[in-house]
C-alpha positions, 0 to 999 in steps of 0.5 A: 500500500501506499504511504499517502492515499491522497489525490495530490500525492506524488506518483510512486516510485518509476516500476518496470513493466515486468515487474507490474505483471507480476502483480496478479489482479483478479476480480472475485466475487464475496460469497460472505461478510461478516462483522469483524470486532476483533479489528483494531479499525472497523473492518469486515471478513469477506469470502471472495471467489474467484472461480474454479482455478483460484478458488474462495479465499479469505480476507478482511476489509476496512470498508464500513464507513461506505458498505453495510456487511449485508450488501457486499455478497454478489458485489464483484471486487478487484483483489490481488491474489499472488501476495503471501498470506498476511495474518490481520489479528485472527484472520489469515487474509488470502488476497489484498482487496482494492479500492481507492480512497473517497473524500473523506479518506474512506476505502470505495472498492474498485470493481467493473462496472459490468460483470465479468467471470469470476477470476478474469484478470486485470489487463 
């Protein structure tokens, strides 16, 4: 991530392209949300799929200011899939779900704005 989400802020450091294909993005869609108190920050579990090759995985979300948990399943969303497991206090997150800040710093997802299979990639 990075270390500014504002409009304003430089652009980050010059990437090969080479190394940006190496950064799998996929769109899934949630099979599941739940609350999750145990965060430190308002978040949510969520249960993406994202189809038969790569399978549900699991992650958690800080996206409560702008979603209610009871929304999110059928919601297509952006995820990274190739990142190592991260442990996010009793959640073993699976992917990096992605989205942009708002005005007032609050996580949007990043999705399509038509739906495509489940697992297609970012290009």
């Amino acid at each position: 991530m990075h270390l500014s989400h504002e409009p304003d802020a430089p652009a980050a450091e010059e990437t090969s392209f080479d190394q940006f294909l190496k950064v799998d993005i996929r769109v899934g869609t949630v099979v599941a949300a739940r609350e999750f108190p145990e965060a430190r920050k308002p978040a949510y579990k969520l249960e993406i799929d994202f189809g038969p090759t790569i399978g549900v995985k699991k992650t958690s979300a800080q996206i409560t200011a702008n979603y209610a948990c009871e929304e999110l399943v059928g919601r297509q969303v952006a995820a990274v899939v190739n990142f190592p497991p991260r442990q996010i206090g009793p959640v073993m997150s699976e992917v990096l779900t992605l989205g942009f800040a708002d005005e007032a710093a609050e996580v949007v997802l990043f999705a399509p704005d038509k739906k495509v299979p489940d697992g297609s990639r970012l290009f």
